[in-house]
N, C-alpha and C positions, 0 to 999 in steps of 0.2 A: 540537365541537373534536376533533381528531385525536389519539388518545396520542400519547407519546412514540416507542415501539418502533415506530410505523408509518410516523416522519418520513420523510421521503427522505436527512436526513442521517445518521441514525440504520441506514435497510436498507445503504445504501453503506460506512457504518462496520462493519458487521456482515459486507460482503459482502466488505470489504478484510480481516477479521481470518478469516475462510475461504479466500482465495484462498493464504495464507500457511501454512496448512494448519499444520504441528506447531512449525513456528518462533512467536516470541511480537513484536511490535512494541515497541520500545521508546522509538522519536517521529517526529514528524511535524514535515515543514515544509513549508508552502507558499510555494512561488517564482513570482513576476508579473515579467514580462518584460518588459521599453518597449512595445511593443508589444499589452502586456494580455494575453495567453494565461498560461494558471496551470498549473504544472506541481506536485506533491504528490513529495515528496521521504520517501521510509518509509523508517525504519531498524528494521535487524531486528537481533534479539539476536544479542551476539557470542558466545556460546558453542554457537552453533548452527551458527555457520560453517563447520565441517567435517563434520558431519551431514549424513547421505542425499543429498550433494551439491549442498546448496541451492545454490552459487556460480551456480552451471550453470541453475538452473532460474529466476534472477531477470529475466531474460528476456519466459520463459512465464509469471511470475505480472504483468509488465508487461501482458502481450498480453490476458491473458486479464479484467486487473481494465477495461481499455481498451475492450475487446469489450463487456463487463456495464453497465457504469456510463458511457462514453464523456465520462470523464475521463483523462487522463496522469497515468499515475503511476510514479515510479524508486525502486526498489528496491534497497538499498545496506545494507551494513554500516558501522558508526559506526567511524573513522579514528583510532589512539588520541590 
């Protein structure tokens, strides 16, 4: 039997809360489209939003969690 910490959904979870680097996650949602393609919807904490110009870099933490895991994933601040 395989621990926990070695699942695959458990390294991708690990590998999303790295790519986010000093901001913190504060939820997740996943979107299914008619179609069936999943899109992962992260919201990062609002008090981080004017910090080391994450705005700018949610982009790159897109591309780069896309590249790692070749999952979609959009990266976004929670709307109040």
């Amino acid at each position: 039997v395989r621990p926990r910490n070695r699942t695959l959904t458990s390294v991708q979870e690990s590998i999303l809360e790295d790519v986010v680097g000093p901001t913190e996650i504060v939820g997740k949602r996943t979107r299914i489209t008619v179609d069936g393609s999943k899109t992962m919807k992260v919201f990062l904490d609002p008090k981080d939003k004017d910090k080391e110009d994450i705005e700018a870099k949610l982009p790159a933490y897109s591309a780069v969690y896309r590249r790692l895991t070749n999952k979609e994933a959009v990266f976004m601040f929670p709307t109040a």
